[in-house]
N, CA, C and O atoms as a printed pandas DataFrame, in Angstrom:
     atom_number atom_name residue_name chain_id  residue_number  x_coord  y_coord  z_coord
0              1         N          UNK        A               1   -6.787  -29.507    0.263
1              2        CA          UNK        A               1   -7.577  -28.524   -0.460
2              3         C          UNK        A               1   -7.434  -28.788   -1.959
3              4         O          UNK        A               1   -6.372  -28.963   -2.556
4              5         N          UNK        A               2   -8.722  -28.789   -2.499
5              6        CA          UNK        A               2   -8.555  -28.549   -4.089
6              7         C          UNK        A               2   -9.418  -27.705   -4.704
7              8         O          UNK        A               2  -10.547  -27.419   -4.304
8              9         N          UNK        A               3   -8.710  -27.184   -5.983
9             10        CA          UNK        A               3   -9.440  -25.781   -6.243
10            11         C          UNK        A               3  -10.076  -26.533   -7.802
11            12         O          UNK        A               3   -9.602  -27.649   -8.015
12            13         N          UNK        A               4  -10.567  -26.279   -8.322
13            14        CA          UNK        A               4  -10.985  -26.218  -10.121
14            15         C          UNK        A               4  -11.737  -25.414  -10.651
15            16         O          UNK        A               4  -12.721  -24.851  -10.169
16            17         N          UNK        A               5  -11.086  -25.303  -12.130
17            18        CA          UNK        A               5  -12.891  -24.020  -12.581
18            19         C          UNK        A               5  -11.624  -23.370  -12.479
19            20         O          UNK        A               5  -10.403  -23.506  -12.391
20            21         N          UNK        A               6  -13.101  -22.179  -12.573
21            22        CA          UNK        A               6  -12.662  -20.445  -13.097
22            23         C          UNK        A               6  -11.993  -20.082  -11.808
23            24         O          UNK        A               6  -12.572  -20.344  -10.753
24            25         N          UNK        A               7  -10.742  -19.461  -11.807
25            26        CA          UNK        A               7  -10.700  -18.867  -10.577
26            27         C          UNK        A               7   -9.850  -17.355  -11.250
27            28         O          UNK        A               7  -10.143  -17.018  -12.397
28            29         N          UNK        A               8   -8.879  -16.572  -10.501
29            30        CA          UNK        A               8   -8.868  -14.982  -10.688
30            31         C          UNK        A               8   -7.044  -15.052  -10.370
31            32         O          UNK        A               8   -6.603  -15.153   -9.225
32            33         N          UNK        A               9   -6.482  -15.005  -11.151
33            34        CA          UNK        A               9   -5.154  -14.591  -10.936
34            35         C          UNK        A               9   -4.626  -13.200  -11.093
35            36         O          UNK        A               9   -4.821  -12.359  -11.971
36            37         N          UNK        A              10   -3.683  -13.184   -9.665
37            38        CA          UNK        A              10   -3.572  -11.061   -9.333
38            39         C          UNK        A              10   -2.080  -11.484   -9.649
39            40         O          UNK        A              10   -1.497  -12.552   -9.463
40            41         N          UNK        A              11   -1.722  -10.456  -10.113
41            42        CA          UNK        A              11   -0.193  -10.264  -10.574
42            43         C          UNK        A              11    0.537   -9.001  -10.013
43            44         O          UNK        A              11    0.270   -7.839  -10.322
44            45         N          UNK        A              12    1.083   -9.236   -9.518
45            46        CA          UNK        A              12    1.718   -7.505   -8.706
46            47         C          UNK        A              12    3.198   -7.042   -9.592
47            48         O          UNK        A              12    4.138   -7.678  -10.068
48            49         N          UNK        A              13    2.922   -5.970   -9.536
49            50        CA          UNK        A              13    4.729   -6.160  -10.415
50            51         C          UNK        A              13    5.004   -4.718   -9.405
51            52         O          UNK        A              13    4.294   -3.713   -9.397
52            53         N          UNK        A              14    6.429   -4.999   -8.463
53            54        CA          UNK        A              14    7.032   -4.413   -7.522
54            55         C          UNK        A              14    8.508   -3.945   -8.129
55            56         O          UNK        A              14    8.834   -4.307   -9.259
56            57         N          UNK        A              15    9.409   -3.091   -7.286
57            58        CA          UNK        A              15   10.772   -2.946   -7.323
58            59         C          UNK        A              15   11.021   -3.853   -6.408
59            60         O          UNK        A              15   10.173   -4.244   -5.605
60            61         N          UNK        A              16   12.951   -4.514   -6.490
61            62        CA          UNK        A              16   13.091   -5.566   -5.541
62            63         C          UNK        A              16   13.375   -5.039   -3.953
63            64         O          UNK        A              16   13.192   -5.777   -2.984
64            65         N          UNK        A              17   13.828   -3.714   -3.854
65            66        CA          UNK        A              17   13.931   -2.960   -3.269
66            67         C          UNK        A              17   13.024   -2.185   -2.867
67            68         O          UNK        A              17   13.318   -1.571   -1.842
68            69         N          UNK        A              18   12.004   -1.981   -3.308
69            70        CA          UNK        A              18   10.473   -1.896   -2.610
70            71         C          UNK        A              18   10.209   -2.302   -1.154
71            72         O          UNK        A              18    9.944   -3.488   -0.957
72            73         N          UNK        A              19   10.267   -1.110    0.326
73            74        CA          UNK        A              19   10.390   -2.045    1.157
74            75         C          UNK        A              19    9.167   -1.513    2.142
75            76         O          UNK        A              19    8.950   -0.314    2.319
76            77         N          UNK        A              20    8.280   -2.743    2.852
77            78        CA          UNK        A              20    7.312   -2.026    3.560
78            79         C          UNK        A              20    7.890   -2.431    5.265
79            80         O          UNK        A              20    7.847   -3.584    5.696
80            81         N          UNK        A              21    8.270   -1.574    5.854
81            82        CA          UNK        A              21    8.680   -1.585    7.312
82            83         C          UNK        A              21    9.864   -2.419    7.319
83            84         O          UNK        A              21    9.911   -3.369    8.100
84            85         N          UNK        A              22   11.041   -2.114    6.358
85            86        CA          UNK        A              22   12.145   -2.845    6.395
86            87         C          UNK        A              22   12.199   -3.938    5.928
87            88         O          UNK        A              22   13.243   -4.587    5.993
88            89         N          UNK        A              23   10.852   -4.516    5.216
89            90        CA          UNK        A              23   10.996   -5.841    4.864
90            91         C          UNK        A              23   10.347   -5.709    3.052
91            92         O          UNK        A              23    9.533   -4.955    2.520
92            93         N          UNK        A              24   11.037   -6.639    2.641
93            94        CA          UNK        A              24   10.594   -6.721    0.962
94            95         C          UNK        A              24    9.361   -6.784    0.651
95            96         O          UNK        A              24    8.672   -7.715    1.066
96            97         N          UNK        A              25    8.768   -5.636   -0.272
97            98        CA          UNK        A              25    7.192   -5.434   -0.107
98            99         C          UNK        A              25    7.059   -6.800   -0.649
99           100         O          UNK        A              25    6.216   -7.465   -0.046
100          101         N          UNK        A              26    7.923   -7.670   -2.052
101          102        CA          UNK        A              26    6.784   -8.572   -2.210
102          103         C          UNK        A              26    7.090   -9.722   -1.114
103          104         O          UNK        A              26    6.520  -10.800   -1.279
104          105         N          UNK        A              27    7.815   -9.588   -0.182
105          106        CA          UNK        A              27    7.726  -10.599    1.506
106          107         C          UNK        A              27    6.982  -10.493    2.095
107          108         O          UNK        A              27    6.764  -11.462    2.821
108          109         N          UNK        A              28    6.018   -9.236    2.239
109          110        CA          UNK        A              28    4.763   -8.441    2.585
110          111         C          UNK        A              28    3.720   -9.554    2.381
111          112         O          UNK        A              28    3.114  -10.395    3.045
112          113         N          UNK        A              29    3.872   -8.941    0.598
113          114        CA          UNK        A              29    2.232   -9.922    0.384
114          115         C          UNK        A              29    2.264  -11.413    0.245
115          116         O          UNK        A              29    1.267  -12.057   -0.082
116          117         N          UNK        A              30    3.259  -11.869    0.464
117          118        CA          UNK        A              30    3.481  -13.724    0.366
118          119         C          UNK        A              30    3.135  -13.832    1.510
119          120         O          UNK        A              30    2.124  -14.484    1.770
120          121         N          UNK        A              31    3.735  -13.342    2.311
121          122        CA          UNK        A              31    3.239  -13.490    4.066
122          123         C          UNK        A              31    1.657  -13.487    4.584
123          124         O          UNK        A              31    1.175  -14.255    5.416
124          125         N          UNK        A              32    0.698  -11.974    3.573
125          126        CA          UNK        A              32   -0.378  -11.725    4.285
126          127         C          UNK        A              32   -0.844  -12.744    3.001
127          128         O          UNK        A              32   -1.480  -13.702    3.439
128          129         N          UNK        A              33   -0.718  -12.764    1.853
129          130        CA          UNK        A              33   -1.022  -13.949    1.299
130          131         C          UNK        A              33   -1.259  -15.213    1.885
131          132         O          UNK        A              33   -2.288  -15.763    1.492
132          133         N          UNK        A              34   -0.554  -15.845    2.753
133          134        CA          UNK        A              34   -0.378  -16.773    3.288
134          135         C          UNK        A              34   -1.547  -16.721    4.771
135          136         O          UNK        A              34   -2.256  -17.653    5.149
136          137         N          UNK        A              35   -1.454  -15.482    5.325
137          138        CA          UNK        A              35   -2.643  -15.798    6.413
138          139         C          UNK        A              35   -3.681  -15.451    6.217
139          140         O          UNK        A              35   -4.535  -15.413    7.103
140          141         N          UNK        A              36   -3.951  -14.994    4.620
141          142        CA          UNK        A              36   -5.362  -14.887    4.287
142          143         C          UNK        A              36   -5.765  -16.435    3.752
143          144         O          UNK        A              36   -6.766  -16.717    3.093
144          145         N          UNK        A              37   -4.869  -17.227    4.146
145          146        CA          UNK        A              37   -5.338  -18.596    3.949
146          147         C          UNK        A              37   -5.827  -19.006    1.736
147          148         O          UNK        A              37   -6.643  -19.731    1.168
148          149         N          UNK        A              38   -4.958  -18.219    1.367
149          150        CA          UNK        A              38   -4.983  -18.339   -0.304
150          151         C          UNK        A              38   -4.099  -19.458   -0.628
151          152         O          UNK        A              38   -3.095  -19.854   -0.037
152          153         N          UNK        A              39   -4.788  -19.971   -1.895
153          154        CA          UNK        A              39   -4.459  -21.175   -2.250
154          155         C          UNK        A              39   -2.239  -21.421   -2.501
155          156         O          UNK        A              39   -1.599  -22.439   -2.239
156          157         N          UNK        A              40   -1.702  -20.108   -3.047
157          158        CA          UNK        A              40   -0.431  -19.881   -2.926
158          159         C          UNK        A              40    0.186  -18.973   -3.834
159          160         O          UNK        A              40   -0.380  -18.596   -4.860
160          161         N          UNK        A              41    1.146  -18.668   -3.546
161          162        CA          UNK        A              41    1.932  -16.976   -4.107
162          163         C          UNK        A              41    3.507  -17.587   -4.466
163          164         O          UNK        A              41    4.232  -18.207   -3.688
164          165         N          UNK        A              42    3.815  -17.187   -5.989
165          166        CA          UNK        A              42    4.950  -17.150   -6.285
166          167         C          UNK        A              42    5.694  -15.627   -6.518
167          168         O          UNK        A              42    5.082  -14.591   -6.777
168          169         N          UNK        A              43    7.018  -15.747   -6.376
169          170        CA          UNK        A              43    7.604  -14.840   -6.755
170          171         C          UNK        A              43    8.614  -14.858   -7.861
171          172         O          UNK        A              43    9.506  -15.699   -7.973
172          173         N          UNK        A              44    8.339  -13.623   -8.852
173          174        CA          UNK        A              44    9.946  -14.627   -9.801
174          175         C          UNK        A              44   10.572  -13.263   -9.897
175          176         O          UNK        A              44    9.954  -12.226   -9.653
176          177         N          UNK        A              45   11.550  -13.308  -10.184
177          178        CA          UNK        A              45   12.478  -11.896  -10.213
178          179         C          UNK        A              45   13.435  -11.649  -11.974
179          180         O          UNK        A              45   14.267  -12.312  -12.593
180          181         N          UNK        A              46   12.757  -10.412  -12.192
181          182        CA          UNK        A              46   12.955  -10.126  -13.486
182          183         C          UNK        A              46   14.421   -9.675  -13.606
183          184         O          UNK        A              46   15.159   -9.191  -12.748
184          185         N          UNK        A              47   14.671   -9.995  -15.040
185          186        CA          UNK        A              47   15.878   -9.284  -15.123
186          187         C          UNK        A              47   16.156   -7.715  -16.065
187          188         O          UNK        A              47   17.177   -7.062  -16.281
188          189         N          UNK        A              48   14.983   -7.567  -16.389
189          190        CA          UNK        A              48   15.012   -6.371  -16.834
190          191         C          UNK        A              48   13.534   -5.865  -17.419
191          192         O          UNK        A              48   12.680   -6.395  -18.130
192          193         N          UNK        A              49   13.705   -4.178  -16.561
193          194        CA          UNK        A              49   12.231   -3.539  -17.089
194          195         C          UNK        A              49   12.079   -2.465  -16.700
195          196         O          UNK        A              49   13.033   -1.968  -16.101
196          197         N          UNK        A              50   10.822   -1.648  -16.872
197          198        CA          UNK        A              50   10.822   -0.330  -16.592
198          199         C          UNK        A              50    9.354   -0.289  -16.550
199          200         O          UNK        A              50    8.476   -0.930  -17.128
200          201         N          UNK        A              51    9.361    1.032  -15.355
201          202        CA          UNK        A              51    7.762    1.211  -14.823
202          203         C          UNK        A              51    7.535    2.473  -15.436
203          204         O          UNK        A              51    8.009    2.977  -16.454
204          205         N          UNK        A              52    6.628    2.915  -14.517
205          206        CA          UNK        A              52    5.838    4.482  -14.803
206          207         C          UNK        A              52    6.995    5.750  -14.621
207          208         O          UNK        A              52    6.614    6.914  -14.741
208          209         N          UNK        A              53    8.235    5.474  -14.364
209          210        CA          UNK        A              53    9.087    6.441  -14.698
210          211         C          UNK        A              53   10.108    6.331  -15.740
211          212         O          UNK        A              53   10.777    7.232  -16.246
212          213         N          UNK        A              54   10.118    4.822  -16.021
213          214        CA          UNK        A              54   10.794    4.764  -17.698
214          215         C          UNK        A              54   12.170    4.666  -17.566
215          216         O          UNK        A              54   13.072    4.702  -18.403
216          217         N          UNK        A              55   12.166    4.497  -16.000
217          218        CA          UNK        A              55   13.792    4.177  -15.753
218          219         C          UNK        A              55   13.974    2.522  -16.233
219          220         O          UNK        A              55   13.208    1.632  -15.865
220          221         N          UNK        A              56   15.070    2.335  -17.065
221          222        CA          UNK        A              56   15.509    0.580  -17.014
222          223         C          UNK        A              56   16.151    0.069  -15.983
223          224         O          UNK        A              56   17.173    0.501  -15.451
224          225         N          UNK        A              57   15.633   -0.706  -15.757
225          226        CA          UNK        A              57   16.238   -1.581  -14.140
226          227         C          UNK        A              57   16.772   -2.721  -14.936
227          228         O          UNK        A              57   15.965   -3.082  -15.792
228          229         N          UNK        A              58   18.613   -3.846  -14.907
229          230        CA          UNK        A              58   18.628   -4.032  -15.531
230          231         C          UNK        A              58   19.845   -5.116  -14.947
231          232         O          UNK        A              58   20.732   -4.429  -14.439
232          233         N          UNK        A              59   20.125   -6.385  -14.869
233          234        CA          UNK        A              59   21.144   -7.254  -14.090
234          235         C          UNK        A              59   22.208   -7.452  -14.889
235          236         O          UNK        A              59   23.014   -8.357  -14.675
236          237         N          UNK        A              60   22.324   -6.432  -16.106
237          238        CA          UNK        A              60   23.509   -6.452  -16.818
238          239         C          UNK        A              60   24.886   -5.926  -16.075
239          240         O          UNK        A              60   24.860   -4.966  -15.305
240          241         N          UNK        A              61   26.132   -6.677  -16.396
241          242        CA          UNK        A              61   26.590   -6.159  -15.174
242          243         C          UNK        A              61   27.560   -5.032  -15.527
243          244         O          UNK        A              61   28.578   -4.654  -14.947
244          245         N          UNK        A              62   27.060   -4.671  -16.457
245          246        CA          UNK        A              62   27.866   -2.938  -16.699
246          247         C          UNK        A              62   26.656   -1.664  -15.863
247          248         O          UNK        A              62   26.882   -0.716  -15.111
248          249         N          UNK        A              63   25.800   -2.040  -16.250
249          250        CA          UNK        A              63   24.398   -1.728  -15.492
250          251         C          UNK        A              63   24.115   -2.324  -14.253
251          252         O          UNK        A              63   23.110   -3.033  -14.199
252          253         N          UNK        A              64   24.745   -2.189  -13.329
253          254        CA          UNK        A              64   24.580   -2.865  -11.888
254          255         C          UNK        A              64   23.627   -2.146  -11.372
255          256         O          UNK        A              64   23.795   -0.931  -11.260
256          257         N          UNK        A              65   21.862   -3.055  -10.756
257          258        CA          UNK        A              65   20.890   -2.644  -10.631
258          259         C          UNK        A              65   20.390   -3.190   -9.159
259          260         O          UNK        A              65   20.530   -4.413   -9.158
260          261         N          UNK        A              66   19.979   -2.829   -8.190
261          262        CA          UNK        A              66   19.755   -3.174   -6.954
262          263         C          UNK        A              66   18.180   -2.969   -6.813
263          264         O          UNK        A              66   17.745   -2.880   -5.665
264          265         N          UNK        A              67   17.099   -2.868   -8.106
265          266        CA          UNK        A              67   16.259   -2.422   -8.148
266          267         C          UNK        A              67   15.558   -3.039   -9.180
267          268         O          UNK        A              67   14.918   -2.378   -9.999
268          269         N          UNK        A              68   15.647   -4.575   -9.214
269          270        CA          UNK        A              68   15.281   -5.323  -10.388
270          271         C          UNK        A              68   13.763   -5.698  -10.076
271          272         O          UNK        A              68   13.434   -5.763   -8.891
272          273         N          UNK        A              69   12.630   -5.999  -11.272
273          274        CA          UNK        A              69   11.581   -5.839  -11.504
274          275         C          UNK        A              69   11.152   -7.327  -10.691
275          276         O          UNK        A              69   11.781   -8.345  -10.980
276          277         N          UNK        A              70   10.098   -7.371   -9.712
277          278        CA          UNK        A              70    9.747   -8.622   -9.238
278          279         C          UNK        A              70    8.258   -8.841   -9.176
279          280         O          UNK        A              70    7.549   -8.112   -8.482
280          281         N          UNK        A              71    7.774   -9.837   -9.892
281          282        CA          UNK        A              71    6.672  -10.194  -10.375
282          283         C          UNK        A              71    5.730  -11.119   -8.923
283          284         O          UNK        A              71    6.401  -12.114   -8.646
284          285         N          UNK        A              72    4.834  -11.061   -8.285
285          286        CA          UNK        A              72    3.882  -12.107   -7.719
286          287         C          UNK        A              72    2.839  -12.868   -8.163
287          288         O          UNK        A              72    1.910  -12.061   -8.141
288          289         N          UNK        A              73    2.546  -13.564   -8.424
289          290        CA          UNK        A              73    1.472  -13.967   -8.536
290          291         C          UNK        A              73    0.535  -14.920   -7.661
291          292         O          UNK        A              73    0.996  -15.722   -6.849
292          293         N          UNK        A              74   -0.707  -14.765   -7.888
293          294        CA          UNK        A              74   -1.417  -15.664   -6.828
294          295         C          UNK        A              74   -2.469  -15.686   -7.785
295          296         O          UNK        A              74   -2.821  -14.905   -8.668
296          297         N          UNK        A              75   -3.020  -17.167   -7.239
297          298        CA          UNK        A              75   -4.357  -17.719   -7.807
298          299         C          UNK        A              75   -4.891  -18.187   -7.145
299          300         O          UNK        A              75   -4.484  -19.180   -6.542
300          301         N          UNK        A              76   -6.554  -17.416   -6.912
301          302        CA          UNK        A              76   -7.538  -18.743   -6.163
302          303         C          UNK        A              76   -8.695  -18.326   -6.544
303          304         O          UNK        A              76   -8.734  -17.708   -7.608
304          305         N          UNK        A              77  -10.089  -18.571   -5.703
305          306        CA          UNK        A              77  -11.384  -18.598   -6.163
306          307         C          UNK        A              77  -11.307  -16.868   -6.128
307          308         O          UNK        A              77  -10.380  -16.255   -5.598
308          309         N          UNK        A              78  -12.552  -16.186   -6.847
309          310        CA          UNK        A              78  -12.664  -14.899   -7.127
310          311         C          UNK        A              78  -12.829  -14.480   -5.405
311          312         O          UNK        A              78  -12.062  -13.696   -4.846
312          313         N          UNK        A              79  -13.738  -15.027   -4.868
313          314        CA          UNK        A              79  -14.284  -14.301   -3.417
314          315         C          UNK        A              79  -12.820  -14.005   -3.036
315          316         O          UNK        A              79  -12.335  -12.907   -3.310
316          317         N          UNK        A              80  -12.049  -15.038   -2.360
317          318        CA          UNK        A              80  -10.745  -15.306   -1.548
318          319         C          UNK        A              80   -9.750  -13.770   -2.466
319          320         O          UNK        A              80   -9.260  -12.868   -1.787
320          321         N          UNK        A              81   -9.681  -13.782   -3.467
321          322        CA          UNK        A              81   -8.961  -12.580   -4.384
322          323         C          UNK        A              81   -9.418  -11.543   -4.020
323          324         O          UNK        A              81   -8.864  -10.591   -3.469
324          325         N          UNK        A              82  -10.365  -11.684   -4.294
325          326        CA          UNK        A              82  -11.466  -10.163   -3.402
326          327         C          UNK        A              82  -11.328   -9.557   -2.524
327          328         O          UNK        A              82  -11.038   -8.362   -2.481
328          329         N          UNK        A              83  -11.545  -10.409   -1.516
329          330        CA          UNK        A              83  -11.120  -10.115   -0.200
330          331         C          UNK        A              83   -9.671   -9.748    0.044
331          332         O          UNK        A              83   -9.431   -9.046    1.026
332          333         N          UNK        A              84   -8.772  -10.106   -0.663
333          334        CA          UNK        A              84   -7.540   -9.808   -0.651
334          335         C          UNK        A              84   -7.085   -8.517   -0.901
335          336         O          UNK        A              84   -6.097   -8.070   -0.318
336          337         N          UNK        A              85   -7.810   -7.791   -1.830
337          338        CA          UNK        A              85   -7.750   -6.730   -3.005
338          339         C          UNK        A              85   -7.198   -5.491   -1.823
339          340         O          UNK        A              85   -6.347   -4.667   -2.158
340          341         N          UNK        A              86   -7.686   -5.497   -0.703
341          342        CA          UNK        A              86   -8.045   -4.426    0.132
342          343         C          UNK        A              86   -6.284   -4.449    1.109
343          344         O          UNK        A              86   -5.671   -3.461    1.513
344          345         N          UNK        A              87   -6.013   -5.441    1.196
345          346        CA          UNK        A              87   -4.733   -5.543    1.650
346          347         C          UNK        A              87   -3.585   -5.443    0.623
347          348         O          UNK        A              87   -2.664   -4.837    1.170
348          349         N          UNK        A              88   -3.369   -5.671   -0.211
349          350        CA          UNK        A              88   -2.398   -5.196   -1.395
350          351         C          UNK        A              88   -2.393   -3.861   -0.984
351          352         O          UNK        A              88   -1.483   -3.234   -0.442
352          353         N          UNK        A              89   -4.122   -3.301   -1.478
353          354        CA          UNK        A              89   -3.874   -1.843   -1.465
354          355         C          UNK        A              89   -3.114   -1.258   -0.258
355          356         O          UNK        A              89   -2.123   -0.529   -0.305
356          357         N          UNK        A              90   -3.861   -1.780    0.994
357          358        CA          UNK        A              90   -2.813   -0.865    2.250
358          359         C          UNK        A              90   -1.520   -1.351    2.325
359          360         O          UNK        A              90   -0.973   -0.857    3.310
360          361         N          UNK        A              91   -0.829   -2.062    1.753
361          362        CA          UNK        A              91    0.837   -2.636    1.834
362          363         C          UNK        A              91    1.549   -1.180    0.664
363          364         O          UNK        A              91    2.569   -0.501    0.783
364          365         N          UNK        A              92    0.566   -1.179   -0.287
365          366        CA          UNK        A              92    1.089   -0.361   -1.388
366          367         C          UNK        A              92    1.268    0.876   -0.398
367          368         O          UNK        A              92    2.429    1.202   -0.153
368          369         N          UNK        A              93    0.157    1.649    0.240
369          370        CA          UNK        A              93   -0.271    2.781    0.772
370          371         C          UNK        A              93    1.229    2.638    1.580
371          372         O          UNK        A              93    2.314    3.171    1.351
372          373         N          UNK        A              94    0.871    1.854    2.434
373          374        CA          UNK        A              94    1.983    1.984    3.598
374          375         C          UNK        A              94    3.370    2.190    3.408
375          376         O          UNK        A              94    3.955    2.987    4.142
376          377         N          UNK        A              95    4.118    1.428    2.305
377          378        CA          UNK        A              95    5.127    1.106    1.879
378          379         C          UNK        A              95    5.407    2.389    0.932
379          380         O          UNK        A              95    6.491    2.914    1.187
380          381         N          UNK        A              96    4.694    2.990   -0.072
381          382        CA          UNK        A              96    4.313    4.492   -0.571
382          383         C          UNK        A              96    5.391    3.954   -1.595
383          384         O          UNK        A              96    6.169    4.799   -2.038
384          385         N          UNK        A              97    5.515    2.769   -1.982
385          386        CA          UNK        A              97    6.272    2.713   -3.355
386          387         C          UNK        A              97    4.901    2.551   -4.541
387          388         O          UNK        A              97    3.700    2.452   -4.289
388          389         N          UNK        A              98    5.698    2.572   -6.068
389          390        CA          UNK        A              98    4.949    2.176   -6.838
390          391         C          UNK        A              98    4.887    0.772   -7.146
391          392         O          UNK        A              98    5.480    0.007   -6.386
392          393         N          UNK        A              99    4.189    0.251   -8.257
393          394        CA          UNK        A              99    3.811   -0.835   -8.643
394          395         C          UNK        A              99    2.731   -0.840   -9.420
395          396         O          UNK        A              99    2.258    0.275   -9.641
396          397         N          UNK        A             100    2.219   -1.710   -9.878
397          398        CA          UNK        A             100    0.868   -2.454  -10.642
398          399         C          UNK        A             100    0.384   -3.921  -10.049
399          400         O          UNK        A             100    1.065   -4.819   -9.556
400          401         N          UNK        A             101   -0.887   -3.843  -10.251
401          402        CA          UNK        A             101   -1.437   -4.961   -9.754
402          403         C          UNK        A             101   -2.617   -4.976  -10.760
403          404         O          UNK        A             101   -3.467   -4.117  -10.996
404          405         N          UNK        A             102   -2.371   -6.481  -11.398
405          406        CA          UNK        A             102   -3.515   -6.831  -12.643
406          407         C          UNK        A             102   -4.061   -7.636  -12.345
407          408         O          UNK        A             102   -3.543   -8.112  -11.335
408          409         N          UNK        A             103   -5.049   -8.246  -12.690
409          410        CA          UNK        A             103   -5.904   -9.260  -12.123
410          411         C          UNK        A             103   -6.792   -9.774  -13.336
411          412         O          UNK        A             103   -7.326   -9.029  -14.158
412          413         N          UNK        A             104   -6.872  -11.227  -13.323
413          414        CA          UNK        A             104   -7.189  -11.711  -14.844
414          415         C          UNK        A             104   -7.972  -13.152  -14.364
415          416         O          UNK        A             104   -7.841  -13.935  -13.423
416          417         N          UNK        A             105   -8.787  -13.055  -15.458
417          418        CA          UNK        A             105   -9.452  -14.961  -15.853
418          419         C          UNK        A             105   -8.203  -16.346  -15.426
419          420         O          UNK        A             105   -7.205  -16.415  -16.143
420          421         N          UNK        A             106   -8.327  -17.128  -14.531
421          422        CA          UNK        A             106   -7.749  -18.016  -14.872
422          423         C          UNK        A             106   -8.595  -19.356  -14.963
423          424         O          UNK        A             106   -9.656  -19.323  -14.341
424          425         N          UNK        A             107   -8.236  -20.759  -15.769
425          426        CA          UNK        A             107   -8.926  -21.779  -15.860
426          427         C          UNK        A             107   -8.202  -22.503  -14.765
427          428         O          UNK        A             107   -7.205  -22.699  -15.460
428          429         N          UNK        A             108   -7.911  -23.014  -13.719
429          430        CA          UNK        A             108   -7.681  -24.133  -13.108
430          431         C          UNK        A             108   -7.578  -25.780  -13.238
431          432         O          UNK        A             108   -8.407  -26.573  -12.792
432          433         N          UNK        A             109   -6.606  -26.040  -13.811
433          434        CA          UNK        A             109   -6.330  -27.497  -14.639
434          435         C          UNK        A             109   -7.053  -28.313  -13.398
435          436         O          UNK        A             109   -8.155  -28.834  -13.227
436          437         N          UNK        A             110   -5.413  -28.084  -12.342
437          438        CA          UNK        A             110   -5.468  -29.289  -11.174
438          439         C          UNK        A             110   -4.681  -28.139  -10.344
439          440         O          UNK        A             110   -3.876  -27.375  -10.875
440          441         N          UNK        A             111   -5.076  -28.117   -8.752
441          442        CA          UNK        A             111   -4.232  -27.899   -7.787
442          443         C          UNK        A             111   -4.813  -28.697   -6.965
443          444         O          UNK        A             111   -6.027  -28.631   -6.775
444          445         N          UNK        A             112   -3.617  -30.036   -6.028
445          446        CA          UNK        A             112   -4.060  -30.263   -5.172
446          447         C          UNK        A             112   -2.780  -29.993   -4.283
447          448         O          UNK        A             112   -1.617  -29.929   -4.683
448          449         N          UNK        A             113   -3.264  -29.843   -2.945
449          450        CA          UNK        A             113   -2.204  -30.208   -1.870
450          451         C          UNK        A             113   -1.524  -31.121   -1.863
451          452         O          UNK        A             113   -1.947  -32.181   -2.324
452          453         N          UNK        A             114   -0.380  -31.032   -1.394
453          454        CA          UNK        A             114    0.473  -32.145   -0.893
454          455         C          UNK        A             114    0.144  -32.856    0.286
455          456         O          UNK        A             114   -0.353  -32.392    1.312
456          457         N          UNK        A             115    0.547  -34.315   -0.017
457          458        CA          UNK        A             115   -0.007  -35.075    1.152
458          459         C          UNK        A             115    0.955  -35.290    2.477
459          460         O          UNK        A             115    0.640  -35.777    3.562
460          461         N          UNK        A             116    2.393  -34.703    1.986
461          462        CA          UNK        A             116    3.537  -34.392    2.614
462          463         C          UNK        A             116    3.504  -32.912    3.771
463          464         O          UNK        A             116    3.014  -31.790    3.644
464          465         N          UNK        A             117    4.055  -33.389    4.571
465          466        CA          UNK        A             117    4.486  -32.249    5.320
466          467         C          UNK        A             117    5.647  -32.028    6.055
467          468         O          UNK        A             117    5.818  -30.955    6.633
């Protein structure tokens, strides 16, 4: 597969502890990420931040935090994002934590697959 051009990058920003049916919400959307057949989903894990309640979450270790800020991202063509949009939302619903999910312009240098498996 190769992608180029304009495509739509969604950004989720979760707690790490965020959990939908026992499992890590952002394990959730890498997973349904993955069988919505999208180009691919990273995760990176913050070390410090605060949401819509202004609490600091924070890996300092006087501040021992089990609730550190974890970022997703995914990029592919707008349709494939689209279609996606609707499943975030019910993981959010289900899971009844908070979060944000932004969604932005991206240019596409190069993605190709690996010829490895």
């Amino acid at each position: 597969m190769e992608l180029k051009g304009e495509a739509k990058l969604v950004r989720i920003f979760v707690g790490e502890s965020d959990k939908h049916q026992h499992i890590p919400v952002y394990e959730k959307i890498v997973i349904e990420a993955r069988k919505a057949g999208l180009a691919g989903a990273t995760v990176f894990k913050g070390v410090m931040g605060f949401g819509s309640n202004s609490r600091i979450h924070t890996s300092k270790i006087l501040r021992l935090s089990e609730d550190l800020p974890v970022i997703i991202e995914i990029v592919d063509e707008f349709e494939k994002i689209e279609k996606f949009l609707p499943v975030l939302h019910n993981i959010f619903e289900e899971a009844d934590c908070g979060g944000l999910i932004t969604m932005e312009k991206a240019d596409i240098i190069k993605y190709i697959a690996s010829k490895q498996k």
